[in-house]
N, C-alpha and C positions, 0 to 999 in steps of 0.2 A: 823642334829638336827630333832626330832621326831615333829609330829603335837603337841602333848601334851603339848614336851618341849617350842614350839617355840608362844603358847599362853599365857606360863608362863613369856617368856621373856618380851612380849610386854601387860599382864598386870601389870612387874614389869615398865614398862616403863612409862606407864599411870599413876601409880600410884605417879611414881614422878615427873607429871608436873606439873607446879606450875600456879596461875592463867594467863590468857591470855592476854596482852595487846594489845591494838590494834589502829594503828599509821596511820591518817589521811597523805596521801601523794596529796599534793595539785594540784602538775603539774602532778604527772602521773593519777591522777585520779583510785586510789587505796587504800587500806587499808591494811597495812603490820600485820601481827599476831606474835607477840613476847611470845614465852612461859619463865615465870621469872624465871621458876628453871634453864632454859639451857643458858637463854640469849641471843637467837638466834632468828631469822625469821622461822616460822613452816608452813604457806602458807601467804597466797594473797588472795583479794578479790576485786571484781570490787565496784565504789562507787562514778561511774555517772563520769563526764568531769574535775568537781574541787571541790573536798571534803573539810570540813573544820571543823566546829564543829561536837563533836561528842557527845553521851549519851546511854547508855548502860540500860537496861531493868533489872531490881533485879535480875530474874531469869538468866540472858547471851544470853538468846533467842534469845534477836532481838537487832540490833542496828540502833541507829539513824544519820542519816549522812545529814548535809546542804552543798548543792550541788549551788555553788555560781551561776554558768553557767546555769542550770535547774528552779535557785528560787524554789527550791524545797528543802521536805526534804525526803530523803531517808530510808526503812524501811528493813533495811538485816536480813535475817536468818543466825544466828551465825551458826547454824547447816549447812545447805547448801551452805552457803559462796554464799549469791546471793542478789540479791534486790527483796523484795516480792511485794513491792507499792510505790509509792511517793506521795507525797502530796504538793499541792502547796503553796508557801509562800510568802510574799512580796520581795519585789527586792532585790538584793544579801545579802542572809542569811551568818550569819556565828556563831559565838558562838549557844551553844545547851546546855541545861541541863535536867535533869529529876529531877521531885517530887518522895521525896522517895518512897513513895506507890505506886509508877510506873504508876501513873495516865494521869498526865501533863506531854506535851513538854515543854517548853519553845524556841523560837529559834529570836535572836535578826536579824532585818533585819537594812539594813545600809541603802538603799536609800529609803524604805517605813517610816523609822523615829520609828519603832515602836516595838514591844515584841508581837509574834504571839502565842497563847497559843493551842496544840492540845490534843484532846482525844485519848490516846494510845489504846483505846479499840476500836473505832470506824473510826480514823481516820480523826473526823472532826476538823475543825478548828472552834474553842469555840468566843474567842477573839483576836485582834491589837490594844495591847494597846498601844496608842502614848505616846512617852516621849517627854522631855524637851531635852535632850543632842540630839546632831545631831550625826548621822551615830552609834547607836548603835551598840557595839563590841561580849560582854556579856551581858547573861542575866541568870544570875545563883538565883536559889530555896536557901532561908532557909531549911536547914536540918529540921525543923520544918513545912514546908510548907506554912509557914503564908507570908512569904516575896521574893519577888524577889527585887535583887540586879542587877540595869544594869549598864554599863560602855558605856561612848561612844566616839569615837575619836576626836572630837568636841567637847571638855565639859571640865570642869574642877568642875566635881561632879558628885555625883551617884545617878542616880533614884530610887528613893526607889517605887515598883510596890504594893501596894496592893492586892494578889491572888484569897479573895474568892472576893472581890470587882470590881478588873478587873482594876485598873486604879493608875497610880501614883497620889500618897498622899503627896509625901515628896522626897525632895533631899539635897543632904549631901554635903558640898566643901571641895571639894578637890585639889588636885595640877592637872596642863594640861596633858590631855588625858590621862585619867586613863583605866586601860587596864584590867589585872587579877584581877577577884574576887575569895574570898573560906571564907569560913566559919567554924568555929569553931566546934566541932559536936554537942554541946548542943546549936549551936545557937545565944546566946550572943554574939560571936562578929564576927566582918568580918575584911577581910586585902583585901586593895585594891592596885594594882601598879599602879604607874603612869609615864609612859614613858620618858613623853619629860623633865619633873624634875628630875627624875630619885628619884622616895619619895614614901615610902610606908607606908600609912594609915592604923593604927586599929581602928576599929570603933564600938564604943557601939552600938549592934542593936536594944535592945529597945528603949534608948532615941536618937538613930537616928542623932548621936555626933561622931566626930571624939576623940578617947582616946592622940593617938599617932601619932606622922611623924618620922618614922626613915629612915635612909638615904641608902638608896641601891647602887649598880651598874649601871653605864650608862647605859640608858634608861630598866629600871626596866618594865617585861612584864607579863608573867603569874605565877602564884599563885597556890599552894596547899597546906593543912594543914595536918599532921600526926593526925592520929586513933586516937590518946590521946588528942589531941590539943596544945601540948605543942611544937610545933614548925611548923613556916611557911619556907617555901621554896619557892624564889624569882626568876625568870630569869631572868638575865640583857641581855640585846641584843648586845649590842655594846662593851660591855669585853667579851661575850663568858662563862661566870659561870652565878653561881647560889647562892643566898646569904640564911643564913639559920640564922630566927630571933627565939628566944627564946621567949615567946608569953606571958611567965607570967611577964619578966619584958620589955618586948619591944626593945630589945638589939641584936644588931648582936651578933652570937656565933659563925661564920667560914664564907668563901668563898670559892666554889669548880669551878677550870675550867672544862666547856666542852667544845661541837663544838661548830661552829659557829653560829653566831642566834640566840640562844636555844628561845625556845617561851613558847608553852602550856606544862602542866605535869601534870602526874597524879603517886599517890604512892600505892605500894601493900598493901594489907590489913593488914598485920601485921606490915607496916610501914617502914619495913627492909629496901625496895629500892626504890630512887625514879627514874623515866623516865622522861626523858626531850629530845623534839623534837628539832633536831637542823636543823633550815631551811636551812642554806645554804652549812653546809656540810653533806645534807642529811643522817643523820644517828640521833640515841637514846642515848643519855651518860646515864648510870647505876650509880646513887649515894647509896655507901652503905652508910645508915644513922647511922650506930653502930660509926663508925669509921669519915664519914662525907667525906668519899673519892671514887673518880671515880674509877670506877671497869672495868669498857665497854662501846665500842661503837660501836653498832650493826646497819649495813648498812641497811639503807631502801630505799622507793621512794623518788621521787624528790618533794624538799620542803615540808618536812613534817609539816606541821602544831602543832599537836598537839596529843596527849594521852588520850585514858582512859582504866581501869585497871577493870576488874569483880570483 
């Protein structure tokens, strides 16, 4: 094959990979890189001793990893597949999110009590702001930026954080230890899982009210919402699937098995697929959403955590 021909092949190759997921591996202390067109592992990356939440930069640049081991959080160059800084956090970090304008971290810390907020530009640490729930899990951004939503495994309700204020305002009850949060993309509402009930909460987020409790999977854990908002996807832990709720009426629409575990997920942007981390049979089950059926399960590190998608 000619020079010519062989950079045509591999921009035809470029050209159809599809965005990059990238899968929190908690005991190897790694980050697996899944490209969603091929459905395969495309490299590795280191990401400290024990990675766990993650959040991802608008542009894919950088990524942010809570390094439970370090109390730290982690700052990768998606380019170079490295750690460029760390920053220090309260005591074992774990859920992460980012404000859409790629401003704020968010990162929930479990034995500091509290939601540690950082400047992506600079790298300082702004505020810790204490919740009510013990041992926060998540601490997820309105898509709007006005609200952080935290979860904590000690609680049976959700802190509602104040962003530009800095300080919970309000909390919401819910069922025992509520785990996955997501949000709707305009906002209005949020689904929360709750574990140990195995119940998942829609929750008006203006008035700050639970809508709905619909009944999930044993112990019911991470949460994401498709592009449209018209459907949540559930992970139960202890059956192994993932429960998928229709959002305009609050209603189960299917149940998919994956591996074992399954926890955190995150879906492609056009909504196609989703990734669900299955911790203890170390690998990603592929849901196509068209259909509501497993596609794949693409081997990763050991105990993956969790997903997120560019």
């Amino acid at each position: 094959m000619s020079f010519a021909a062989a950079l045509l092949v591999a921009a035809a190759a470029h050209a159809l990979a599809g965005p990059l997921a990238y899968v929190a591996n908690e005991k190897s202390g790694t980050v697996s890189i899944i490209d969603t067109a091929l459905d395969r592992v495309v490299g590795e990356m280191p990401a400290g001793k024990r990675p766990r939440g993650m959040a991802l930069s608008p542009d894919g640049k950088r990524l942010y990893v809570s390094d439970q081991s370090a109390n730290a959080l982690h700052v990768i160059d998606t380019g170079e597949r490295r750690i460029g800084r760390s920053i220090a956090l309260g005591e074992s970090p774990e859920g992460v999110s980012i404000s859409a304008d790629g401003l704020l971290i968010a990162a929930a810390s479990e034995l500091a009590n509290a939601v540690v907020l950082v400047d992506t530009s600079s790298g300082k640490v702004l505020a810790a702001v204490k919740t009510e729930g013990k041992n926060p899990e998540h601490a997820v951004f309105s898509p709007d930026g006005r609200w952080l939503y935290v979860s904590a495994e000690d609680a049976s309700q959700v802190d509602v954080v104040d962003v530009r204020e800095r300080r919970q305002v309000t909390s919401i009850a819910v069922a025992r230890r509520p785990r996955g949060i997501a949000f709707t993309p305009d906002s209005k509402r949020a689904y929360v899982a709750c574990e140990l009930d195995s119940r998942i909460y829609a929750i008006d987020v203006e008035a700050h009210r639970t809508l709905a409790e619909i009944r999930g999977g044993n112990f019911s854990n991470g949460v994401v919402i498709s592009p449209d908002g018209a459907r949540a996807y559930v992970s139960n832990g202890r059956d192994a699937s993932v429960t998928i709720i229709d959002t305009r009426a609050n209603q189960v629409l299917a149940t998919v098995a994956v591996g074992e575990r399954p926890w955190n997920m995150a879906i492609t942007p056009d909504g196609a697929k989703v990734y669900v981390a299955n911790g203890r049979s170390n690998s990603v089950s592929v849901i196509e959403t068209k259909g509501n059926t497993r596609i794949a399960d693409i081997p990763v590190g050991e105990l993956p955590w969790g997903v997120v998608i560019r």
